[in-house]
LUMDO-702545 format. One line per field, with one value per residue (C-alpha): residue number from 0; x, y, z; residue in one letter. Coordinates in Angstrom, 1 decimal. Layout:
N
n	c(NUM / ...) $
xx	c(X / ...) $
yy	c(Y / ...) $
zz	c(Z / ...) $
res	c(a / ...) $
This chain:
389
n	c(0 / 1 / 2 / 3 / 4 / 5 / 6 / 7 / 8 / 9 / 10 / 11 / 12 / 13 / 14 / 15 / 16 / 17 / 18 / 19 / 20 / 21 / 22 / 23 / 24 / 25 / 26 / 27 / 28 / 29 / 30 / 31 / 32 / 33 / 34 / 35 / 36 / 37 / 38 / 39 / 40 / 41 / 42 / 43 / 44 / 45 / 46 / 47 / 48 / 49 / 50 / 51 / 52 / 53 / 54 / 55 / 56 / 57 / 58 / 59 / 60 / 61 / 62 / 63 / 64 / 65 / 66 / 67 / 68 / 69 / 70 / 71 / 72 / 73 / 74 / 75 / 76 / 77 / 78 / 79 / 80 / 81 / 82 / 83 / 84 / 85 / 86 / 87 / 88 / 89 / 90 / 91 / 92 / 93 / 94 / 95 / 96 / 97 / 98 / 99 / 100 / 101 / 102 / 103 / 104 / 105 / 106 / 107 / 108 / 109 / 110 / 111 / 112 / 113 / 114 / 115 / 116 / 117 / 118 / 119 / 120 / 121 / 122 / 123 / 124 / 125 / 126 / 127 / 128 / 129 / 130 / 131 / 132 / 133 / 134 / 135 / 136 / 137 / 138 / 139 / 140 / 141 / 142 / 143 / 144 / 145 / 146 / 147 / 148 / 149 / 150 / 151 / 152 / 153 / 154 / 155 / 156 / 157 / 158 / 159 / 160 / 161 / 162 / 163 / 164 / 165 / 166 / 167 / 168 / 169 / 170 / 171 / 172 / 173 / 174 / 175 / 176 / 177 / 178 / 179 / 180 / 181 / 182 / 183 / 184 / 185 / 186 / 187 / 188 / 189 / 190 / 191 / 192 / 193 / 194 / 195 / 196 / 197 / 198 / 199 / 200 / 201 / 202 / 203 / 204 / 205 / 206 / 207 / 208 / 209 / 210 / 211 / 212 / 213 / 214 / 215 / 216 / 217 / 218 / 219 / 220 / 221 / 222 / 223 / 224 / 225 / 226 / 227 / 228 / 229 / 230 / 231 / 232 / 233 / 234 / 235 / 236 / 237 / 238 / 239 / 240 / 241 / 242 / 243 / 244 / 245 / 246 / 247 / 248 / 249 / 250 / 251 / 252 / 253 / 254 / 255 / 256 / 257 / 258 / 259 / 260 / 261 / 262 / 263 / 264 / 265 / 266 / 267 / 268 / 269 / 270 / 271 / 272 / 273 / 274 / 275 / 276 / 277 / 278 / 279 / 280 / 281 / 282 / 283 / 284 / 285 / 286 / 287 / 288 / 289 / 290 / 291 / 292 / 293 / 294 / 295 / 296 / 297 / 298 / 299 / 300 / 301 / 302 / 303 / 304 / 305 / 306 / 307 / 308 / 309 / 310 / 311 / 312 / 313 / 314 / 315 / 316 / 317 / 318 / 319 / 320 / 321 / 322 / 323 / 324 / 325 / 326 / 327 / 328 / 329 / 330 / 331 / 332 / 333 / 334 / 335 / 336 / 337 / 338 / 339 / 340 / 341 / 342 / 343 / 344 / 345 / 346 / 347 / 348 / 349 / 350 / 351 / 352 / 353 / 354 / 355 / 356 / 357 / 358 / 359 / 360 / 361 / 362 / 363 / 364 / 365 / 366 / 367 / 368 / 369 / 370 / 371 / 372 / 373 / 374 / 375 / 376 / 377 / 378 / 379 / 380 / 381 / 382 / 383 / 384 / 385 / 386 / 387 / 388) $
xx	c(47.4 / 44.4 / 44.7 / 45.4 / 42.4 / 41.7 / 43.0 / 40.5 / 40.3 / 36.7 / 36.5 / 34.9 / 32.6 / 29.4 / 27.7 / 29.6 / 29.8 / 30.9 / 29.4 / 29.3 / 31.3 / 33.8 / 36.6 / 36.6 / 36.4 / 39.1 / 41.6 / 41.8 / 43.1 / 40.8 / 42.4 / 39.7 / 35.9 / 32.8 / 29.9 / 26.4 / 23.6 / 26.2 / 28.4 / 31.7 / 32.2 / 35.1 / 35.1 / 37.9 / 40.4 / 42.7 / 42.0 / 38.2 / 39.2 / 41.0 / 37.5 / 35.4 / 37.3 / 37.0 / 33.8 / 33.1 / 35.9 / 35.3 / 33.8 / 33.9 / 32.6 / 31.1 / 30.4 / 27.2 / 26.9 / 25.6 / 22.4 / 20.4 / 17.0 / 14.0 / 11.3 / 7.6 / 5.6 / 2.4 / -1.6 / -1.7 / 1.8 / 0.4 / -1.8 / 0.7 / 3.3 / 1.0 / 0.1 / 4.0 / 5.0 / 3.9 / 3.6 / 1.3 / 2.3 / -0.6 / 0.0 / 3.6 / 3.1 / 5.0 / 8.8 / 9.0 / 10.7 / 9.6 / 11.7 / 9.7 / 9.7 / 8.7 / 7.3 / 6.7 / 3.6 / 5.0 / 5.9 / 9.5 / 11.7 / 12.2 / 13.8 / 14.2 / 14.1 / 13.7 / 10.8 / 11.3 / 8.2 / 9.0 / 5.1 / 1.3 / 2.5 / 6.1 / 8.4 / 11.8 / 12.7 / 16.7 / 17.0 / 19.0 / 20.7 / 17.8 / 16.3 / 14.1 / 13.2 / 12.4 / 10.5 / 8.2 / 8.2 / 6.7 / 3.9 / 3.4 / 2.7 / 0.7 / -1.8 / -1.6 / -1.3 / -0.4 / 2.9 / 6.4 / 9.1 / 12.9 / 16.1 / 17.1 / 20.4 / 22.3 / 25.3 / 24.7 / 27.1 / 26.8 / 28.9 / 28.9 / 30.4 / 30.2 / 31.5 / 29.3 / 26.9 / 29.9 / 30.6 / 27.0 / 26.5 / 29.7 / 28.5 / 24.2 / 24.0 / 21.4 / 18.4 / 19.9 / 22.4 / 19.6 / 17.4 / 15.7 / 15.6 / 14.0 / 12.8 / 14.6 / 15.2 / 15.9 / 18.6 / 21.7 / 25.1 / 27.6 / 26.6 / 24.6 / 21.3 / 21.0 / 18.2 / 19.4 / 18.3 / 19.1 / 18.6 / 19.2 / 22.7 / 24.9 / 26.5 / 25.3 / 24.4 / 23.7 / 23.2 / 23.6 / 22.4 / 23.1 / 20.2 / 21.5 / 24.0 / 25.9 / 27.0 / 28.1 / 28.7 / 33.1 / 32.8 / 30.2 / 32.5 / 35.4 / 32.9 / 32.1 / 35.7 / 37.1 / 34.3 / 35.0 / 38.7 / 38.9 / 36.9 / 39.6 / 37.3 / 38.3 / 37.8 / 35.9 / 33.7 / 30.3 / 31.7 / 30.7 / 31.8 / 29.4 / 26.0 / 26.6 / 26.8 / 24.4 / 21.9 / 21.2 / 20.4 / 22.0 / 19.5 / 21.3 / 23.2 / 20.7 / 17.6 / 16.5 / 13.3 / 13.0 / 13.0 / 9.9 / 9.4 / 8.7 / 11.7 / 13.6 / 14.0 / 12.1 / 11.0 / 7.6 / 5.6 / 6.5 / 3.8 / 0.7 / -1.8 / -4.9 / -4.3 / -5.7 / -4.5 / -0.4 / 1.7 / 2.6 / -0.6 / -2.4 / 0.7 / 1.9 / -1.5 / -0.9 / 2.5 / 1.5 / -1.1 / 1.0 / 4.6 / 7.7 / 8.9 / 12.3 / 13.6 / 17.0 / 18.9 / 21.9 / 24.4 / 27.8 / 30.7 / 33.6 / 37.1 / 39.6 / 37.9 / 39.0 / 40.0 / 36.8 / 35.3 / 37.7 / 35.7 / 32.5 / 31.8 / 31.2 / 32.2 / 29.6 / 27.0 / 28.8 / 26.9 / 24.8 / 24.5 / 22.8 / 24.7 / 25.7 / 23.9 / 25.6 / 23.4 / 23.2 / 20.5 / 21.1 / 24.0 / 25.3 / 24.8 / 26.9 / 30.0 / 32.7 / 34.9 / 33.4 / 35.9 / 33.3 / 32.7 / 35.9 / 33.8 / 32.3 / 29.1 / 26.7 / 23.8 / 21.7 / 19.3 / 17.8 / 14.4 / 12.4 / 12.6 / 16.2 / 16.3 / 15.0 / 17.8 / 20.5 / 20.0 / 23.4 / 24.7 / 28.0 / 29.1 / 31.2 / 34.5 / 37.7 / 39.6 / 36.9 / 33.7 / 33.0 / 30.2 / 27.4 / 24.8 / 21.7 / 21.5 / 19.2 / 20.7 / 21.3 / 24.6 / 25.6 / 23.3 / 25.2 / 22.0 / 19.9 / 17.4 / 15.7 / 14.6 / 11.9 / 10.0) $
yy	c(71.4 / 73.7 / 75.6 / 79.6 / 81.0 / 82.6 / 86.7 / 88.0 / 92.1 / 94.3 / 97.0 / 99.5 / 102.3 / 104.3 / 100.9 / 98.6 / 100.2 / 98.3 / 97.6 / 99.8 / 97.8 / 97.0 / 100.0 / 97.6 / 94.1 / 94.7 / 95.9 / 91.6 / 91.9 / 89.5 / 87.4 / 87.6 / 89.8 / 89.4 / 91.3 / 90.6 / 93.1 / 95.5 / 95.6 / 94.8 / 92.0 / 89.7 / 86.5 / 84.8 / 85.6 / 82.9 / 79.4 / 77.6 / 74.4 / 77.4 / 78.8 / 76.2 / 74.3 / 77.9 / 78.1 / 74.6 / 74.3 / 77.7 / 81.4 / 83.3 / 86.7 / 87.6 / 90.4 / 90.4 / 94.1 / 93.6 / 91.5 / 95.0 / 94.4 / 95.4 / 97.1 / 96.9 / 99.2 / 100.5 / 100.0 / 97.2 / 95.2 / 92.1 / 92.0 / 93.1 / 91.0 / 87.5 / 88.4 / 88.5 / 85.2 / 81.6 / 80.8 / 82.1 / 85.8 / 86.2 / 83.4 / 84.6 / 86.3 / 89.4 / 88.8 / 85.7 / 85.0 / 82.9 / 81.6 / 82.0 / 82.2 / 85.4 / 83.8 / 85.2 / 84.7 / 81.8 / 80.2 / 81.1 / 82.4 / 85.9 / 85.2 / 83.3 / 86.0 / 85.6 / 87.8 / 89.3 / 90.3 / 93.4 / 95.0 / 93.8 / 96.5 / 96.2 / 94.2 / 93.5 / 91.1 / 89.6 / 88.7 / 86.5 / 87.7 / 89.4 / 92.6 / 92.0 / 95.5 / 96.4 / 94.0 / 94.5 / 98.1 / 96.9 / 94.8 / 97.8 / 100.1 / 97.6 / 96.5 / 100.3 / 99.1 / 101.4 / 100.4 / 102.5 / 99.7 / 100.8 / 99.8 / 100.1 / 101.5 / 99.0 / 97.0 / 93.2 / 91.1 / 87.3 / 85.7 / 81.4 / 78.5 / 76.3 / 79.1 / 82.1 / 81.6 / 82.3 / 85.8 / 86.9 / 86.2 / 88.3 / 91.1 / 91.0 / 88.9 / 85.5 / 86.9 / 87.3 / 84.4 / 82.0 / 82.9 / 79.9 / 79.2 / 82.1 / 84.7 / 88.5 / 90.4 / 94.6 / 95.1 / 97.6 / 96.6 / 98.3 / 102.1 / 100.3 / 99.9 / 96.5 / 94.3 / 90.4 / 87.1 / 83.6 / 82.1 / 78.8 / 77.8 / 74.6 / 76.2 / 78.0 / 81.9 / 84.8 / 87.9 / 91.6 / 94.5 / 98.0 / 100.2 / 104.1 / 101.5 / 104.5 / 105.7 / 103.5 / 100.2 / 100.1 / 100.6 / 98.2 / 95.6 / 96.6 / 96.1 / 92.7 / 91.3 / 93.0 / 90.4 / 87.6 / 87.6 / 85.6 / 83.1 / 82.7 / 84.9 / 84.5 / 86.9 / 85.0 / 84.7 / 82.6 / 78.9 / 77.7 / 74.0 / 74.2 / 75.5 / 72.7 / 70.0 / 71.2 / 71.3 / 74.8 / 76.4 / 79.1 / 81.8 / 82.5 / 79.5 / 76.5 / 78.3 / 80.7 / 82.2 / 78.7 / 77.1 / 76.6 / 75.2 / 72.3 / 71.4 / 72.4 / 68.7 / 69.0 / 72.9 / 72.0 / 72.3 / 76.0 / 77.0 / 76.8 / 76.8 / 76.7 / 80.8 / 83.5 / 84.3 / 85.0 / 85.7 / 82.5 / 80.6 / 79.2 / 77.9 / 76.3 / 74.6 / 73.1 / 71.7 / 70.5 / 68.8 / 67.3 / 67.0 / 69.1 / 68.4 / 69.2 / 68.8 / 70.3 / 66.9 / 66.2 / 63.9 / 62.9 / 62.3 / 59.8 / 60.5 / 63.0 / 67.1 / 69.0 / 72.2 / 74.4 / 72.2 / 74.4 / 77.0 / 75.1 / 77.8 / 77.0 / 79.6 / 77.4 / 74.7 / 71.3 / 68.6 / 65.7 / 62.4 / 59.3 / 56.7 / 56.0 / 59.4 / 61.8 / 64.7 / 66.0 / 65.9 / 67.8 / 69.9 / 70.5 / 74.0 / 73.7 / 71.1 / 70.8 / 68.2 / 67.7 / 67.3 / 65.9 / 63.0 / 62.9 / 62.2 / 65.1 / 66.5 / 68.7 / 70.0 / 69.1 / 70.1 / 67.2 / 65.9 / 64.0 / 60.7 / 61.2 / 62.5 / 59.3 / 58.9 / 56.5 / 57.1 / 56.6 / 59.5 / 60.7 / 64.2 / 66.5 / 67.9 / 69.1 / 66.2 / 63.8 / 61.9 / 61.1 / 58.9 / 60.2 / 59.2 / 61.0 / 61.4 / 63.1 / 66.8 / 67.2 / 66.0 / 67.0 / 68.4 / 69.2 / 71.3 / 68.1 / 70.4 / 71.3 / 75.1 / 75.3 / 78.1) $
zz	c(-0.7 / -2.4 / -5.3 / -5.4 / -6.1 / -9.7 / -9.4 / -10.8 / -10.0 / -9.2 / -11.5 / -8.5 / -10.0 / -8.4 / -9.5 / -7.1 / -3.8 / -0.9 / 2.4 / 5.6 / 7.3 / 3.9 / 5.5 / 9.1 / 7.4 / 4.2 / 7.0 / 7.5 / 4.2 / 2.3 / -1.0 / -3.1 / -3.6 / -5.2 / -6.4 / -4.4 / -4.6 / -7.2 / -3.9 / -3.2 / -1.0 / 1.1 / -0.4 / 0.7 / 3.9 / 3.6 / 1.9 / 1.7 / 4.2 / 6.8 / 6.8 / 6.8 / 10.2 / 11.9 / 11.1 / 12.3 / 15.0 / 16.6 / 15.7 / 12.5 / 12.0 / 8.3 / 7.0 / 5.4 / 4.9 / 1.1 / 2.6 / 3.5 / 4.8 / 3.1 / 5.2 / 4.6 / 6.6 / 6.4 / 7.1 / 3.9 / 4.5 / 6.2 / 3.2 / 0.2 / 1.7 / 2.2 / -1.5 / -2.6 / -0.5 / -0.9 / 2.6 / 5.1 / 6.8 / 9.1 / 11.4 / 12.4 / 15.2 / 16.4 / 17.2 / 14.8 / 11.4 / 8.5 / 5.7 / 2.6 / -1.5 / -3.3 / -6.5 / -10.2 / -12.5 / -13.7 / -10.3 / -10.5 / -7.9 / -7.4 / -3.9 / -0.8 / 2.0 / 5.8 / 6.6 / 10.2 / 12.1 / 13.8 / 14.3 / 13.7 / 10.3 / 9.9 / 8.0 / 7.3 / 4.7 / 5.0 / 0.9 / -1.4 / -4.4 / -7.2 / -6.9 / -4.7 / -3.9 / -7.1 / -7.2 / -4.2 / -5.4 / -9.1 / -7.2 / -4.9 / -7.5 / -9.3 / -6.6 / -5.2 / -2.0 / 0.7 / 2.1 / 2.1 / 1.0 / 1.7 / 2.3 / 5.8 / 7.2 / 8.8 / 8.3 / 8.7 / 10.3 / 11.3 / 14.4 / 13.4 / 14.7 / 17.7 / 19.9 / 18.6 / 21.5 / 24.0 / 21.9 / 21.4 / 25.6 / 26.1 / 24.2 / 24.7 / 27.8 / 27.7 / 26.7 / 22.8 / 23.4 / 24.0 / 21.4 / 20.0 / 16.0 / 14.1 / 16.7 / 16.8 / 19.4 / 20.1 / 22.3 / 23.2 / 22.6 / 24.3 / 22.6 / 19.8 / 19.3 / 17.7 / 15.8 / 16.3 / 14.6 / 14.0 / 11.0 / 9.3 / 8.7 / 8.9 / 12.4 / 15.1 / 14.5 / 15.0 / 12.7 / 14.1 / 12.7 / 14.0 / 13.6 / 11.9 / 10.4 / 7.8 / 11.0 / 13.2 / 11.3 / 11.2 / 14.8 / 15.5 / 13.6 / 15.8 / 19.0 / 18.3 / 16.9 / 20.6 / 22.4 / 20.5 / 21.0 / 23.8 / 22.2 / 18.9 / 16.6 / 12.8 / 10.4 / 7.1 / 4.7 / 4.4 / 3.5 / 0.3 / 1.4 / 4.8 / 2.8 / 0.3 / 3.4 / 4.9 / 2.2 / 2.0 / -1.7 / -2.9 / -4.9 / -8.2 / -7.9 / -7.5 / -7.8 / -10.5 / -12.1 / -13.9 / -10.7 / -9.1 / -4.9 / -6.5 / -7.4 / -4.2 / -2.6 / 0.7 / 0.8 / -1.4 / 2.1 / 1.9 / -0.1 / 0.8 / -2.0 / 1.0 / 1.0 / -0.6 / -3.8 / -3.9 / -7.3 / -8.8 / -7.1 / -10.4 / -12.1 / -8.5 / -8.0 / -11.6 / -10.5 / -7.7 / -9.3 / -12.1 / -10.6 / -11.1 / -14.2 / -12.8 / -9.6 / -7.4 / -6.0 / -4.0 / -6.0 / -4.7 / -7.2 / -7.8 / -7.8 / -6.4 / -7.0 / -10.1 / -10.0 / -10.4 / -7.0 / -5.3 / -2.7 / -3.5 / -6.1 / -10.0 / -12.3 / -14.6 / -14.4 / -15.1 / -18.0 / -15.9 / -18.4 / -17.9 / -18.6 / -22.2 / -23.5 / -25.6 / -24.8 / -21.5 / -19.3 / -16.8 / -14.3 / -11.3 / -9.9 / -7.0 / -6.0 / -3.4 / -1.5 / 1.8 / 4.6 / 7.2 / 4.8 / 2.4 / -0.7 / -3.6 / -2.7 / -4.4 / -6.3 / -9.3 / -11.6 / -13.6 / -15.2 / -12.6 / -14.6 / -14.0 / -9.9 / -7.6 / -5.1 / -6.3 / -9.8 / -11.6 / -13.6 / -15.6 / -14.7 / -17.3 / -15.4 / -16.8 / -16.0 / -17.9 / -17.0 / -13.5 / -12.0 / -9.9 / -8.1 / -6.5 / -3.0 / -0.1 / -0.2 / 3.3 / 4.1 / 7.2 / 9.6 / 13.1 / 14.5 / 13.8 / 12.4 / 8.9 / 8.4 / 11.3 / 10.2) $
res	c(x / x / x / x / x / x / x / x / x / x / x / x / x / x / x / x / x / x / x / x / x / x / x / x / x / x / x / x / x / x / x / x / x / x / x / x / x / x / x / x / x / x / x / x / x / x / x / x / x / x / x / x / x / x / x / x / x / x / x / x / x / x / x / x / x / x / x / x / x / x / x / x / x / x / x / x / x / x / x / x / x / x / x / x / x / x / x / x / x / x / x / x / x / x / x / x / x / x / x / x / x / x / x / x / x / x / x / x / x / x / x / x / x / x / x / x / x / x / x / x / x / x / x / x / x / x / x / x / x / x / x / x / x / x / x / x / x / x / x / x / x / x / x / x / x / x / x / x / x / x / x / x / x / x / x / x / x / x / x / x / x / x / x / x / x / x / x / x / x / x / x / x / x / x / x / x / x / x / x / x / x / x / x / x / x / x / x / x / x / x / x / x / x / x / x / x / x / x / x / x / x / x / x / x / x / x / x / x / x / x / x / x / x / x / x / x / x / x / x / x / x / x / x / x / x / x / x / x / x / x / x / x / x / x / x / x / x / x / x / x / x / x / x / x / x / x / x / x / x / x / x / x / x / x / x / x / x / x / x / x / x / x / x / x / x / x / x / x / x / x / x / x / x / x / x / x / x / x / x / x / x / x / x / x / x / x / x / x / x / x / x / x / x / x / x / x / x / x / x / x / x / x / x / x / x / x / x / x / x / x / x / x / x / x / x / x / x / x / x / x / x / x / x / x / x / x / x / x / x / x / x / x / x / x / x / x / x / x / x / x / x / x / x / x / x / x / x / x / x / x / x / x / x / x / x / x / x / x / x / x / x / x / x / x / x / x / x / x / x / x / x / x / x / x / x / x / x / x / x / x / x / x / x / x / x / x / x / x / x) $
């Protein structure tokens, strides 16, 4: 039986709002919030494992409504934005989305956005936790490049799970249903105009966003839970337990400004130092040159899961030893028990001398030393598929 979940109250103020769609989705009555983007958010409905088997046993809806996408626009975004990202903008073509890192001076990440390719001139990055649009604004005004960058009014929502195809055919007919891996498409839904994606996750997905989103985002809600209800839709949040399976980092959690590409396990190929200069370039060419000095591995862990695996979340980083040190050497950023594989899964941030796969380690809990071993992060993959683009 899991453990109740810590009660632990959002102290609401004009500096936590809550999403558009917050008044349609808290009517499910959710257990527990959180604060992402300095809004209010539906963490929990019921209990982590409920979640995660609807999620991989059927549909869920989400709402994302605190994931507002930034739009660049302008006669210069191609250009600003290619000099913001470390891959390479111009050869996405119109109607296409790449997964890309916003990087610092020092190679750090700022973010981990999908950028959407709506027009030859017009943007809309889907971002990560950081203030991101601040930060485009800062490089903005200090390139002076001419581009208008602005939030845009919409309320986010994802349908996921092995049925969401059924839902999103039942409500936007094949064309959107059949979408393929990183491609958007403009459509009408019922009496909303909506902007659709898929993205990378461990299920199948689909996000919806309803355009003049202020205005119509509770209804929109109520429009897509009424289609999915002959297909057993759930009302949930984003699982915690399927990210960490399927090998998906979480920005804030697993990767911060003092983590470089580099030392993301298998997403190094996303920068592409071949391109004009982008923020971060020199100091990447330099790591790439001499190695990361740290790097972000998949370890699985011994023994039954103590309480703060619960939900997949860590209120804090746990200490990673090698074996027989009394100073750590590392920690895991994220942890859970997997119920595809019945063993502890998770993240870790060591030194490379200490991160080739099946390298023993000891990991701090509070219920006492547990061994660990690293492993290839992604766990379990039911699409088959790595991020494509």
């Amino acid at each position: 039986m899991s453990p109740e979940p810590p009660t632990v109250p959002v102290l609401r103020s004009l500096r936590t709002g809550t999403t558009i769609s917050f008044p349609a989705s808290s009517r499910y009555r959710p257990r527990a919030d959180t604060v992402f983007h300095r809004k209010v958010l539906p963490a929990l409905y019921s209990d982590p494992l409920d979640e995660y088997r609807a999620s991989t046993e059927g549909v869920v809806l989400w709402d994302i409504g605190t994931e507002i996408p930034i739009e660049v626009s302008g006669p210069a975004a191609l250009e600003f934005l290619d000099q913001a990202v470390t891959r390479d903008l111009p050869r996405c073509p119109v109607g296409e989305c790449r997964y890309v890192f916003v990087t610092d001076q020092h190679g750090g990440i700022v973010n981990d956005p999908v950028v959407v390719r709506l027009q030859a001139q017009r943007f809309w990055l889907m971002p990560s936790e950081s203030d991101l649009l601040l930060w485009l604004r800062a490089l903005a005004a200090a390139t002076e490049a001419e581009v208008v960058i602005q939030p845009v009014d919409t309320a986010p929502l994802q349908v996921r799970g092995p049925r969401a195809r059924e839902v999103v055919r039942a409500l936007a007919g094949d064309e959107v249903a059949d979408l393929p891996d990183y491609r958007f498409a403009r459509t009408r839904i019922d009496r909303f105009e909506v902007v659709t994606r898929t993205g990378f996750s461990g299920e199948l997905g689909y996000e919806l966003m309803p355009l003049d989103g202020s205005r119509t985002g509770p209804a929109f809600w109520e429009t897509v839970r009424a289609a999915g209800r002959p297909f057993g839709i759930r009302v949930a949040a984003p699982s915690q337990i399927r990210r960490i399976e399927a090998g998906i980092f979480s920005s804030g959690v697993d990767m911060t400004l003092e983590t470089d590409p580099f030392e993301l396990t298998g997403y190094g190929w996303m920068v592409n130092l071949r391109k004009l200069p982008f923020v971060g370039r020199s100091t990447l060419v330099r790591i790439a040159r001499e190695g990361p000095r740290f790097e972000v591995v998949g370890i699985t862990i011994e023994g039954d899961p103590p309480p703060e695996f619960w939900g997949g979340l860590l209120v804090e980083p746990l200490p990673v030893f090698r074996p027989g040190d009394t100073e750590p050497t590392g920690r895991v950023t994220s942890a859970c028990l997997s119920p595809a594989l019945g063993w502890i899964i998770g993240f870790a941030r060591l030194p490379a001398t200490a991160a080739a796969p099946d390298t023993e380690l000891v990991v701090q809990t509070s219920t006492g030393l547990r061994r660990a071993r690293v492993v290839p992060t992604l766990f379990v993959d039911t699409e088959k598929r790595r991020v494509k683009s």
